[in-house]
N, C-alpha and C positions, 0 to 999 in steps of 0.2 A: 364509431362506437368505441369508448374505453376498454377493457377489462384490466384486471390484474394478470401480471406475468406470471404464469406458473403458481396459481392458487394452488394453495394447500399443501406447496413443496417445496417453493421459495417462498413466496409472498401467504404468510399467517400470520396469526395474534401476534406475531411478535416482532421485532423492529431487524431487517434488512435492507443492506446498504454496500453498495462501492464492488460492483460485478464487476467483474474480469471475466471473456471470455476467451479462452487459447487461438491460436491463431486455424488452429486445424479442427475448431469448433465442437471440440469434442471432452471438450471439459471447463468446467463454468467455477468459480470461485468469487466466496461473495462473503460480506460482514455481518453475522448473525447477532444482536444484541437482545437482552432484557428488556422490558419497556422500560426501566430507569436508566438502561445503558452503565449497569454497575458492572454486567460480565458482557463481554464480547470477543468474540473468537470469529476466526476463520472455517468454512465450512466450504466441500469441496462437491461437484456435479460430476461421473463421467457417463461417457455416453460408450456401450458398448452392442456391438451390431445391432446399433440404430435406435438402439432403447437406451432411455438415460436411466439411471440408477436412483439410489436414494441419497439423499445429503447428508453427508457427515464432517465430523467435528476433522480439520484437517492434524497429522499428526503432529505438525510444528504446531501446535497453538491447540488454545484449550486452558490453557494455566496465568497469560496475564492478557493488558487487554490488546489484543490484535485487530488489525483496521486495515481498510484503505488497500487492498493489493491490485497490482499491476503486473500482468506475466512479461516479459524480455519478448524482441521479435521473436527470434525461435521458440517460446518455450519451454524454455528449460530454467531458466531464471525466474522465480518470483519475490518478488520486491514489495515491503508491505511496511505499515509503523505501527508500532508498540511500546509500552512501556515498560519491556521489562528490564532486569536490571542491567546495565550496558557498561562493557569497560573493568570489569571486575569492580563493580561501585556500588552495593547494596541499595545505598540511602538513594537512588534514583531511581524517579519514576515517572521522567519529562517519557516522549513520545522522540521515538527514533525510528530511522529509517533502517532495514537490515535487508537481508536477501537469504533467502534459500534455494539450491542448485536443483535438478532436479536426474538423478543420475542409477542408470538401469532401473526407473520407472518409481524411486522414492524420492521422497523431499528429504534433501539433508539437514543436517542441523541450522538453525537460522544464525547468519553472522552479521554483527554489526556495520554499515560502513563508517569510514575512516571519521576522526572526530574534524576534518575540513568540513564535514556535510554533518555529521552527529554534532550538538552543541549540547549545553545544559538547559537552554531553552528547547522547544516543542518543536520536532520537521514530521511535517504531515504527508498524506498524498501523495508519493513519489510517483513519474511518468517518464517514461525516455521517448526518445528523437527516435529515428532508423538510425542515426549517428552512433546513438547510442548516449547522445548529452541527457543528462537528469536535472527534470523541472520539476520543484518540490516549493511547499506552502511554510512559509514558516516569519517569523517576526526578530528580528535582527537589526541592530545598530546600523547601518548600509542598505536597511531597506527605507521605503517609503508612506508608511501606515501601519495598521496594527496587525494586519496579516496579508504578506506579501506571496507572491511567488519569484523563485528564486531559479536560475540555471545554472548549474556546473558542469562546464564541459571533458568531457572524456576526452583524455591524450596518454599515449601507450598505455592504457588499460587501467586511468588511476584517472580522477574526478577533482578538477583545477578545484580553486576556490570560489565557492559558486558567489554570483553577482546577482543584483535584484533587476529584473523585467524594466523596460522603460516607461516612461510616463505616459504612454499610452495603454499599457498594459494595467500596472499599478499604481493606486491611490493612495489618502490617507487613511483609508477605509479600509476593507474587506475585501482580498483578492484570495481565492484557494482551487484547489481541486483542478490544478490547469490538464489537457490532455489533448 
């Protein structure tokens, strides 16, 4: 039998997408949109002595559009894309990947990563390894079709140049959302 996840608290009239659940199950994080998907933000779950709460707008987000997050093994990193303006650059509003820490029990301010993984084109979806390597969707000169996925491998704490998936993975077509 179907039902809907969490009617009436995640799943409503309105468009939700791209759940992250913490690794210690006890807080859910997910992309809240319009039905035209002209605003979307990030909206967070916790779960406190066994009752979960209500869902709210998370404090990093709320202002451009936020998508797609992924909590780090421990949770304490969250890793999500957006557009907002990255690099000190106004005039951009491609889709970047950034992170936020998560420290004495706030999300800090969201930081861009490096412009190796940031481009001027769109990086969507970000996922990591247990390695810690970051597989992200994105359309690049080096890749193989019109949306690829891509891995950059972490080495002492800093994210190589990421590569595009092999041809068993990626087409000329539509690859995203790997995890």
């Amino acid at each position: 039998r179907l039902a809907l996840f969490a009617e009436h608290i995640i799943s409503t009239p309105l468009y939700e997408r791209d759940m992250a659940i913490s690794s210690q199950g006890d807080e859910l994080i997910y992309t809240l949109g319009d039905y035209k998907q002209n605003k979307r933000c990030l909206v967070v779950l916790n779960k406190k002595n066994g009752i979960w709460g209500k869902p709210e707008i998370m404090s990093i987000s709320g202002t451009y559009q936020d998508i797609e997050p992924f909590y780090s093994q421990h949770g304490d990193r969250l890793y999500f894309a957006s557009n907002r303006p990255i690099y000190n650059d106004a005039t951009r509003s491609d889709y970047n990947i950034w992170f936020s820490d998560r420290i004495e029990g706030v999300w800090s301010e969201p930081v861009a990563l490096d412009s190796v993984i940031n481009t001027k084109g769109d990086e969507f979806f970000p996922s990591l390894s247990k390695k810690g390597n970051l597989f992200f969707t994105a359309t690049r000169e080096n890749g193989m079709g019109r949306e690829d996925i891509f891995m950059s491998e972490l080495i002492d704490d800093q994210f190589q140049l990421p590569k595009p998936l092999p041809v068993e993975i990626n087409s000329t077509l539509y690859e995203f959302n790997a995890y």
